[in-house]
C-alpha positions in Angstrom: -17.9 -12.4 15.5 -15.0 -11.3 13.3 -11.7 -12.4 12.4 -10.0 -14.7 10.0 -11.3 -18.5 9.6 -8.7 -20.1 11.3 -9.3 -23.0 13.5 -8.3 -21.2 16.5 -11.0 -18.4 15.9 -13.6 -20.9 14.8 -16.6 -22.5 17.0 -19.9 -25.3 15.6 -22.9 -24.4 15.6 -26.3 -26.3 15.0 -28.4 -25.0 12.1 -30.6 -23.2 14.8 -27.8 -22.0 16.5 -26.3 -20.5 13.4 -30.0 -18.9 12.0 -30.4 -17.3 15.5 -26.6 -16.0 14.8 -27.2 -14.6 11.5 -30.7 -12.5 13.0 -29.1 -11.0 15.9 -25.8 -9.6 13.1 -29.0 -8.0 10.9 -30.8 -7.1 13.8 -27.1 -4.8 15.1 -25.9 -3.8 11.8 -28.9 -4.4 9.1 -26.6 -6.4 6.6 -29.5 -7.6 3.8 -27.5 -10.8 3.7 -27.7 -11.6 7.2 -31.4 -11.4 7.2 -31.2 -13.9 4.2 -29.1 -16.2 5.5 -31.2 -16.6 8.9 -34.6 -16.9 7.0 -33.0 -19.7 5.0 -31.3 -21.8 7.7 -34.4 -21.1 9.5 -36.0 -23.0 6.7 -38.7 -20.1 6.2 -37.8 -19.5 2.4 -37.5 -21.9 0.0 -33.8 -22.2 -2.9 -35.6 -20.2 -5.3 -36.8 -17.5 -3.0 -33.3 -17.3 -1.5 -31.3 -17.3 -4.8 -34.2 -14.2 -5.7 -33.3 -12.6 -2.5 -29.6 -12.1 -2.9 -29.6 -10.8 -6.4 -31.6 -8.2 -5.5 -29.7 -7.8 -2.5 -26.3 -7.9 -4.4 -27.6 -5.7 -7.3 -28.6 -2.8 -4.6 -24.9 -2.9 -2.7 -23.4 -2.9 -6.1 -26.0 -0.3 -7.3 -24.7 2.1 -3.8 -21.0 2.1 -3.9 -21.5 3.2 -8.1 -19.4 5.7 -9.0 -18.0 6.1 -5.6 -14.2 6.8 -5.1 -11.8 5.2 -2.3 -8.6 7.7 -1.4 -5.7 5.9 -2.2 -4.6 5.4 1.7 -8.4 3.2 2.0 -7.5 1.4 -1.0 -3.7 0.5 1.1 -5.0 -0.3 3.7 -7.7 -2.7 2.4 -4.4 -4.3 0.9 -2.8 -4.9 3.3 -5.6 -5.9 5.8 -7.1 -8.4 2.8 -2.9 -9.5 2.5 -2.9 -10.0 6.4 -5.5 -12.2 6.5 -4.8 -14.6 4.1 -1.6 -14.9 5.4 -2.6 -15.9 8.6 -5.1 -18.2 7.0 -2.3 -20.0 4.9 0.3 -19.9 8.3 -3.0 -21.8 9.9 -2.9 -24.8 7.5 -6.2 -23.2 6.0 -7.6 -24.5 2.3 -10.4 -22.5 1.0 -11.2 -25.3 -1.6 -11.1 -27.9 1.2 -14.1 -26.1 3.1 -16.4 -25.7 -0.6 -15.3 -28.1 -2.5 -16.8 -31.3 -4.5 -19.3 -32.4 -2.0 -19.1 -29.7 0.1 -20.3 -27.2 -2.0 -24.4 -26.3 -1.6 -24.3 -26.9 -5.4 -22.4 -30.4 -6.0 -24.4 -32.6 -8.2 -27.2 -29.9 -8.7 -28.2 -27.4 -11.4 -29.6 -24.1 -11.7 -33.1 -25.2 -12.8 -34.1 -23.1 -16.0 -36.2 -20.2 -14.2 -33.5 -19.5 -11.5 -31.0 -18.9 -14.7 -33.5 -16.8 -16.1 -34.2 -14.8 -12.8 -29.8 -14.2 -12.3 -29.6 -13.5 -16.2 -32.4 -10.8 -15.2 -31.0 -9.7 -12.3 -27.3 -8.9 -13.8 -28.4 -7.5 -17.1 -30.7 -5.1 -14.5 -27.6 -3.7 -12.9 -25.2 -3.3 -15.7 -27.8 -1.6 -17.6 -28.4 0.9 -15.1 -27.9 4.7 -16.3 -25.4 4.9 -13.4 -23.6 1.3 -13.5 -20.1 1.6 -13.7 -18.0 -1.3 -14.1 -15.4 -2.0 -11.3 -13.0 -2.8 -13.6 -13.3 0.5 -15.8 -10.5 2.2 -16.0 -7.7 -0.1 -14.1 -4.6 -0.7 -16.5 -3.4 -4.1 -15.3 0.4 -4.1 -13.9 3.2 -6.0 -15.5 3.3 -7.8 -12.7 -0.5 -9.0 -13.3 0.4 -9.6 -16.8 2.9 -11.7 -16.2 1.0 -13.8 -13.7 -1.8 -14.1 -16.0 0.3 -15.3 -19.1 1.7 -17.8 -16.5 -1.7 -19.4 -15.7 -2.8 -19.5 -19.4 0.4 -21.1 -20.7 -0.3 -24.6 -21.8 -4.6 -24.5 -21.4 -6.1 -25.1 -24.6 -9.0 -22.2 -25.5 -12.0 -22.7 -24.0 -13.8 -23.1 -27.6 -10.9 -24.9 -29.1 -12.5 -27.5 -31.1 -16.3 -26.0 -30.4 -18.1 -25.5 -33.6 -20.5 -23.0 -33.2 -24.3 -24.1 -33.8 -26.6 -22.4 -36.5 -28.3 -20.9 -33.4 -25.5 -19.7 -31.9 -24.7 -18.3 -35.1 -27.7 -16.6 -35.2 -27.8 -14.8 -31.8 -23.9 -13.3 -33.0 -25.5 -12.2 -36.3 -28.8 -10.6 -34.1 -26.3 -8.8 -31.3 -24.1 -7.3 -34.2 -27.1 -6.1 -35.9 -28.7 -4.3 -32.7 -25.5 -2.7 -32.2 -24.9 -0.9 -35.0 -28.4 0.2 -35.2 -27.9 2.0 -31.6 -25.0 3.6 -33.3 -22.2 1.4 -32.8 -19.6 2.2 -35.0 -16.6 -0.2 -36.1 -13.6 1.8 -35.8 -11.7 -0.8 -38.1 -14.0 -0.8 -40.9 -12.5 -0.2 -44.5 -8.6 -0.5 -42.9 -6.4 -3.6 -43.5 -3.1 -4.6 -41.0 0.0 -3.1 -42.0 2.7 -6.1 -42.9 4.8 -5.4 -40.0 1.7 -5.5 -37.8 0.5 -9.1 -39.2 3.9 -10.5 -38.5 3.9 -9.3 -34.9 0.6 -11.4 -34.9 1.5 -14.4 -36.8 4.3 -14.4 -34.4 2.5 -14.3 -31.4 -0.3 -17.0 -32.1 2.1 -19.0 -33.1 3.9 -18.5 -29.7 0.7 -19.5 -27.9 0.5 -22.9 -30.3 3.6 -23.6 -29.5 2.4 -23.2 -25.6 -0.5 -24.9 -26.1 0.5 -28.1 -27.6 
């Protein structure tokens, strides 16, 4: 067990083979996920069950490495391990979209039926709502270098709601959000000021920028 997902380090195994796998890993290490994934390939818990399973399984990792602080020579050498591998995984030939994929994916052609949407929505508002959830991305000031990449990808991709007219209902659940925020105490740190001129231009400027990408 272990290493990268090159072809080299890769062997088949029938569905048994792998379920029998994946109980032997939880039964040496007690990973929640392995114990999962053998009772599903096993065929002892059914899509909904499973999809249950690892929420709650997620939402309690998350939930125990809150709050909790890597030294700065762990977060290095996750880098560069995390760095390593994909480059050996890219010097291997290997595609991560050719192995999940259109029809390879568990999900191609198949939706979320209403109650397992309900049951994630659950789930994630659960954990984020927790007195002692903190989000991973709190506090991380993107580099240039991010920036940059980002503004790359974006350039030329319409908004996602370009053209999307918002329903009456949609409308509605805005309205009702806003409301229940300012009623826990939200305050609107903008309210009763107006842009300087110098400070509209610098905007009219940049939207018209991104038009000018976008088109």
């Amino acid at each position: 067990m272990g290493g990268t997902d090159a072809p080299s380090n890769l062997i088949e195994l029938t569905i048994e083979e792998h379920a029998e796998a994946h109980r032997k890993l939880y039964e040496k290490y007690g990973d929640e996920f392995d114990r999962i994934a053998h009772l599903s390939l096993s065929g002892a818990i059914g899509k909904e069950e499973i999809i249950e399973m690892k929420l709650k399984a997620a939402s309690a990792r998350s939930n125990g490495n809150t709050g909790r602080e890597l030294s700065e020579e762990w977060k290095e050498n996750i880098g560069k391990s995390s760095k390593k591998k994909w480059e050996e995984l890219k010097s291997a030939g290997y595609n991560h979209s050719d192995k999940i994929g259109g029809e390879k994916n568990g999900m191609y052609g198949r939706k979320h039926s209403e109650e397992s949407r309900r049951k994630m929505s659950e789930a994630v508002k659960e954990r984020v709502s927790a007195p002692d959830y903190i989000s991973p991305n709190k506090g991380v000031a993107r580099t240039e270098e991010q920036k940059k990449k980002q503004s790359e990808l974006m350039k030329g991709k319409p908004a996602w709601n370009k053209g999307v007219e918002r329903t009456e209902e949609d409308k509605r659940k805005v309205s009702e959000g806003h409301k229940k925020l300012y009623a826990a105490g939200h305050i609107n740190h903008f309210k009763g000021k107006t842009h300087s001129p110098e400070t509209k231009a610098k905007m009219k400027a940049y939207w018209a920028k991104r038009r000018e990408g976008l088109n």
